[in-house]
N, C-alpha and C positions, 0 to 999 in steps of 0.2 A: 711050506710057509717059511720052516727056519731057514733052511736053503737058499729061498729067495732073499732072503732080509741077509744072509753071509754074504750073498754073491754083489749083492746092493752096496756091502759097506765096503766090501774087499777089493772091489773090480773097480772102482770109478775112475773117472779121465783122471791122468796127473797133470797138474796145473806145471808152470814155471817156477823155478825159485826168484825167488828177490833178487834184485839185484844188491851185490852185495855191499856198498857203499851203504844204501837205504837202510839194511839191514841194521851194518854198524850205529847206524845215526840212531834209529828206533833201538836199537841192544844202549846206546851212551842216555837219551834220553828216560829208559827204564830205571835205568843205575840211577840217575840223577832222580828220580822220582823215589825210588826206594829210599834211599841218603835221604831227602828230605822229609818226608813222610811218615817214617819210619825209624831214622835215625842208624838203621844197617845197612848191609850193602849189597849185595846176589851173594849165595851160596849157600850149597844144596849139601854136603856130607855131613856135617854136625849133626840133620836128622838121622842120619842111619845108625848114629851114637846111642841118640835117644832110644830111637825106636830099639835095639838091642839093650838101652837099657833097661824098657819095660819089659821086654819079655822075660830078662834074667827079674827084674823084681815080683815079676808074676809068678815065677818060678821057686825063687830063692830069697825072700827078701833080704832076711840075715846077711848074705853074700853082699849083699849093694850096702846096706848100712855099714861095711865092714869094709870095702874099698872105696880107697878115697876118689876115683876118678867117677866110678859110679853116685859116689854117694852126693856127691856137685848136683849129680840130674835127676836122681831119683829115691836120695835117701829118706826117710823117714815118710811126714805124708804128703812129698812132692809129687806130682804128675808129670813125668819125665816128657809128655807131648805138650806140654804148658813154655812153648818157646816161640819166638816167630819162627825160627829157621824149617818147623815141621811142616805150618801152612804153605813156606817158600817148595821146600819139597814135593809136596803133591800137589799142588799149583805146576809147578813144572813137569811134573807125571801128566796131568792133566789135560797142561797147553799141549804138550806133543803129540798128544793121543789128539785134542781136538785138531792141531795143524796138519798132522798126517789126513786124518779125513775128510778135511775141508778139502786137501789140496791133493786129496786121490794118493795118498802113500800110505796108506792105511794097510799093508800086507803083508803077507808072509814070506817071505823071499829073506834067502841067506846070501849077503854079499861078497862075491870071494873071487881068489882066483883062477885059472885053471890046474894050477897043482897041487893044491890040500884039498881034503875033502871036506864035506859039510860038517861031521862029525871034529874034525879037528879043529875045524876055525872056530866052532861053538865052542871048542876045551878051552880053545888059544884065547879063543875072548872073555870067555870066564875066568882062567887066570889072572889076565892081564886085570880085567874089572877087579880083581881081587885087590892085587900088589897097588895098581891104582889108590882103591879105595885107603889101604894100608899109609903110602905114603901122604894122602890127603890128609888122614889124620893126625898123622905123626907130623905132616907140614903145620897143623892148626886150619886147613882150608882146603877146598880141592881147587880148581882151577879158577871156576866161577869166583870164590872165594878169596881166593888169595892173589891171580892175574887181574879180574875186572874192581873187584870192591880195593883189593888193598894198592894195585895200581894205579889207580883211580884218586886216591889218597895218596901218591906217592911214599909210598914203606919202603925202605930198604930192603926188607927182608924177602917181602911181594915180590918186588922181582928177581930178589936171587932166586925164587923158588920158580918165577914163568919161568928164567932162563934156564933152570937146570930143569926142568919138565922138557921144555921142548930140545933143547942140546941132549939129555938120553933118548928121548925119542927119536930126535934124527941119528944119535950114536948107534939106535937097537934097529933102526930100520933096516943099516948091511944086515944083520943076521939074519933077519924073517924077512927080506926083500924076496926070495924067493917061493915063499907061498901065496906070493901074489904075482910072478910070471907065468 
């Protein structure tokens, strides 16, 4: 029975993607509903702050009352998930997980090239998620964050940070261009 219900979620037809105009237009009308609604903007890493901060307060409280970056989200008897940005977070864990299996991408498959192995490209992208994550924070935003909400808002800042995301990105692509020939 488990079997069948793995092979049921895992195997199904893959639908189309959007096209991509529509897409953008439903991604601007979202933003635009969040900004009003809400009064914030898309972006997902702030939770990953939190969430780290409760486990270090679970652990150590003293530690968190005692720095000040922690002590912002979860010092004394704050509830360091008591923010929108957590709901924004697993909301978008959520959608993926439900758009993958609506639309049959629900699997297990490593995407890569033919010259690295599976094993690596999982390091290489664990890394990468890492340094990502790192700069998202040290930017104030990850991409969602700081490209779509603070571009959106015209920041100055917002976009020096899209352009130098994607300018190192294309900078790093010579070097790892080759584990994906």
């Amino acid at each position: 029975m488990a079997t069948q219900t793995r092979k049921t979620i895992f195997n199904r037809p893959e639908k189309p993607y959007v096209h991509p105009y529509i897409g953008g237009i439903v991604l601007g009308v979202v933003l635009f509903l969040a900004f009003f609604l809400t009064g914030n903007g898309l972006g997902s890493s702030g939770a990953t702050s939190r969430i780290d901060a409760l486990i270090v307060d679970s652990i150590s409280p003293s530690h968190v009352d005692n720095n000040p970056y922690l002590l912002k989200m979860a010092g004394g008897d704050k509830n360091p998930l008591d923010d929108w940005i957590v709901p924004v977070f697993f909301g978008a864990l959520f959608g993926g997980f439900s758009s993958g299996f609506f639309n049959g991408r629900l699997k297990f498959m490593t995407t890569k090239g033919p010259n690295i192995s599976n094993r690596t490209r999982w390091l290489m992208s664990f890394l990468g998620g890492v340094i990502f994550l790192y700069g998202a924070r040290m930017a104030r935003g990850c991409t969602s964050g700081q490209a779509l909400s603070g571009g959106a808002t015209l920041s100055a800042g917002s976009w020096v940070v899209m352009f130098a995301i994607f300018g190192g990105a294309y900078g790093l692509a010579y070097f790892v261009r080759k584990l994906w020939n």
